[in-house]
C-alpha positions as CSV (number, residue, x, y, z in Angstrom):
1,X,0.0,0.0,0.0
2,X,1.2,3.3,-1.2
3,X,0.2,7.0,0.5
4,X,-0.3,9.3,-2.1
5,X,-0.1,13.5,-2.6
6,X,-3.9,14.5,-2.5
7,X,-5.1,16.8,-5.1
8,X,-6.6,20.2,-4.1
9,X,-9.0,22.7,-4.8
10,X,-7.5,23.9,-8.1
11,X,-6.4,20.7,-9.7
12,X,-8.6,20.3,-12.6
13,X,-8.8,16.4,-12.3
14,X,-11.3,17.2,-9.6
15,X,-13.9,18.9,-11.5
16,X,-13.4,15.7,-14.2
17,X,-16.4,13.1,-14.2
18,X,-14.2,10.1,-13.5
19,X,-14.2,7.0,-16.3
20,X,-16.3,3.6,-15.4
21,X,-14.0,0.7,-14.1
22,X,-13.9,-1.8,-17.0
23,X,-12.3,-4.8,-15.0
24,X,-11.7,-5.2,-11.4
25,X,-7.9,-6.3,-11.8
26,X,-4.7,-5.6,-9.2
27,X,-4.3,-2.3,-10.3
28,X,-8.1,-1.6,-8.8
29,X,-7.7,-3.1,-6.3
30,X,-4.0,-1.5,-5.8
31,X,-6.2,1.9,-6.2
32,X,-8.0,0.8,-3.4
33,X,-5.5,0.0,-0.8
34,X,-3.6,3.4,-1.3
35,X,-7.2,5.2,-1.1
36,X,-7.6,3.4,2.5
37,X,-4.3,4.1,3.1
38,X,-4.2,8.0,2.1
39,X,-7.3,8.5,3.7
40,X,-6.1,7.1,6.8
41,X,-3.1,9.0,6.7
42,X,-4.7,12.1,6.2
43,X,-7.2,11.5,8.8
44,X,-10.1,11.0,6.6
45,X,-13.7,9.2,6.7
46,X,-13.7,9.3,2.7
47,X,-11.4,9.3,-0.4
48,X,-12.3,8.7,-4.4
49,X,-9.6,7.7,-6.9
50,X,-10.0,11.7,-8.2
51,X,-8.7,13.3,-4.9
52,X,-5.2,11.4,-5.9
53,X,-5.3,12.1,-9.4
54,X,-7.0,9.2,-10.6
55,X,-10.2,9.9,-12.6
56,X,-11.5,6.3,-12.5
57,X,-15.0,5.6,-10.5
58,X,-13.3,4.5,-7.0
59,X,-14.3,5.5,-3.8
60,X,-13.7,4.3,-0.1
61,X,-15.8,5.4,3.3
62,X,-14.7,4.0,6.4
63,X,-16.0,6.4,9.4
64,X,-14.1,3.9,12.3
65,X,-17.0,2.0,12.9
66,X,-17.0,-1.7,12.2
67,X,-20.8,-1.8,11.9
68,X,-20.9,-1.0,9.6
69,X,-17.7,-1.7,8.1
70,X,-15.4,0.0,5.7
71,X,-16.9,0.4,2.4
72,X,-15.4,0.1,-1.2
73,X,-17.6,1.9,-4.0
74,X,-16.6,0.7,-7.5
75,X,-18.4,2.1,-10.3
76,X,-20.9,3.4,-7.6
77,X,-24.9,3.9,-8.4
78,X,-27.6,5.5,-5.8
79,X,-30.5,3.5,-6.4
80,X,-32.8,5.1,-3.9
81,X,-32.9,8.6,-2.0
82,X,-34.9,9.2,0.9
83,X,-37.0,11.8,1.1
84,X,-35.8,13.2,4.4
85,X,-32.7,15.9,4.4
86,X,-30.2,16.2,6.7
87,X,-28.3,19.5,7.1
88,X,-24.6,19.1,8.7
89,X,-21.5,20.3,8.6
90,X,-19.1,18.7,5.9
91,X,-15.0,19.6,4.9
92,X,-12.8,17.6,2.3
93,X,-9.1,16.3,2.5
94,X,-8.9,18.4,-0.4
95,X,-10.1,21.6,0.7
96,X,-8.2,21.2,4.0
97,X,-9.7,23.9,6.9
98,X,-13.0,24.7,4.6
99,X,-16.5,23.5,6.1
100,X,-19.7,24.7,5.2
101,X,-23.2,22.9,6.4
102,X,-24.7,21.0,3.2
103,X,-27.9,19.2,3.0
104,X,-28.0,15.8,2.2
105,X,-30.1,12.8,2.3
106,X,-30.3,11.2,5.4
107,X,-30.9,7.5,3.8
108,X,-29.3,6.5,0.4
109,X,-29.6,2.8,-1.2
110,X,-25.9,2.3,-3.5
111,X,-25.0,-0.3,-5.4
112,X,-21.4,-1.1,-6.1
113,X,-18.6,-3.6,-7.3
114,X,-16.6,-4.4,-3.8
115,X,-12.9,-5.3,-3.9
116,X,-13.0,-8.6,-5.6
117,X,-15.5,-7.2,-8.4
118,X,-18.7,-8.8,-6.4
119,X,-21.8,-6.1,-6.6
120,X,-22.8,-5.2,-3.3
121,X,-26.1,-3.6,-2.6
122,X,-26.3,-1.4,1.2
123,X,-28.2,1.4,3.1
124,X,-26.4,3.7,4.8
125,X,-27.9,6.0,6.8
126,X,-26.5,9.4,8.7
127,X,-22.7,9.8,8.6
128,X,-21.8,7.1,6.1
129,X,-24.9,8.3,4.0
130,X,-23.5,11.6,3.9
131,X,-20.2,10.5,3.4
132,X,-21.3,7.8,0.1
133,X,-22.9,10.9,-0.9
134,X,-20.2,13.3,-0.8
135,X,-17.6,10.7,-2.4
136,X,-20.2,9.9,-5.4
137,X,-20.0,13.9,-6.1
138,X,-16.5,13.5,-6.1
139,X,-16.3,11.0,-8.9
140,X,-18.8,13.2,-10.9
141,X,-16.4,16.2,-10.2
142,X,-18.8,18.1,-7.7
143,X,-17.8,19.5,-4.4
144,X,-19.2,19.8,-1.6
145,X,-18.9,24.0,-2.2
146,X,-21.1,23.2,-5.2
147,X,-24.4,22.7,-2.3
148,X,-24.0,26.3,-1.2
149,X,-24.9,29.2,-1.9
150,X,-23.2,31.4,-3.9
151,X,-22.4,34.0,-1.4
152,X,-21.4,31.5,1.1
153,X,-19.0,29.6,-1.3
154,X,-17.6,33.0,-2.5
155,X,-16.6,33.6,1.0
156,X,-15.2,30.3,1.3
157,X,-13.1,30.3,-1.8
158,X,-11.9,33.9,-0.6
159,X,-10.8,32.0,2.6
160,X,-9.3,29.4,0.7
161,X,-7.4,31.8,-1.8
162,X,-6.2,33.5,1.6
163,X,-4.6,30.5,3.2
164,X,-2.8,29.4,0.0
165,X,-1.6,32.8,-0.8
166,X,2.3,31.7,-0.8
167,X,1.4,28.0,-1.8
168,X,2.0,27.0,-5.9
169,X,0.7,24.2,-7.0
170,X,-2.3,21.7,-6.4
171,X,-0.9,18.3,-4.7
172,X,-0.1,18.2,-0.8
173,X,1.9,15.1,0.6
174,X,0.0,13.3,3.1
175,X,3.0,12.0,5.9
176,X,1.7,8.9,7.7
177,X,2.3,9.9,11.5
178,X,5.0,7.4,12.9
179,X,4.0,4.2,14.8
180,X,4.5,4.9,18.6
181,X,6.9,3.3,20.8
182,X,5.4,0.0,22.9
């Protein structure tokens, strides 16, 4: 498993509706494994294969609960919506120190490939709902900016433009913190 640079606001392969996995092969699954790994790292509940420069339809939500468990999303497909929305408050590894309260579904129903290319059918509900949700967007190049209003994400981006005044470029490294001492 590899950690890899995250891309950031800025990087146009995040605005780029990701390609459909043909094949589940090693190199998916390889894909997978550094997105569980990066989004570890980087102290994450979600990552898609476009936050690290891959625009292929992969995604990964683990929110440190086992039930329910971690979640792979290949080629990912909400089937069902409720009808209730749920307003919280949402940031992205790639738009580090931005949040903004977006509304989402409370409930989704997804359908996905897993790991080994096996469809997999789940609810989610609350956290991981609005997590599925928000890594979806990513692989159809949205942000979570993209659910507010204008004059609220123009103040946001100003902030963001702000904080990377002296920064070039789109990719930050993600350093793994070092395993403590037993």
């Amino acid at each position: 498993m590899t950690v890899r640079s995250l891309h950031l606001l800025g990087s146009p392969v995040l605005r780029q509706k990701a390609a459909p996995v043909a094949r589940v092969d090693d190199v998916v699954r390889q894909l997978v494994d550094d997105l569980f790994e990066t989004m570890r790292a980087a102290k994450g509940v979600g990552l898609a294969a476009n936050q690290i420069g891959v625009a292929r339809r992969v995604a990964v939500v683990d929110i440190g609960e086992e039930d329910p468990p971690p979640f792979v999303l290949i080629n990912p497909v909400i089937l069902e919506r409720s009808d209730e929305i749920e307003t919280a408050e949402e940031g992205c590894l790639s738009i580090p120190d931005i949040f903004g309260d977006v509304d989402r579904h409370a409930r989704v129903v997804v359908e996905a490939l897993d790991r080994d290319g096996q469809p997999v059918r789940a609810e989610a509900k609350g956290y991981k709902a609005r997590a599925i949700q928000h890594e979806i967007d990513h692989l159809d190049g949205i942000l979570f900016l993209d659910h507010l209003s204008a004059v609220k994400r123009n103040l946001l981006l100003s902030k963001w433009k702000k904080s990377r005044k002296r920064q070039k470029g789109f990719l930050k490294e993600v350093t793994p913190e070092p395993a403590g001492e037993l």
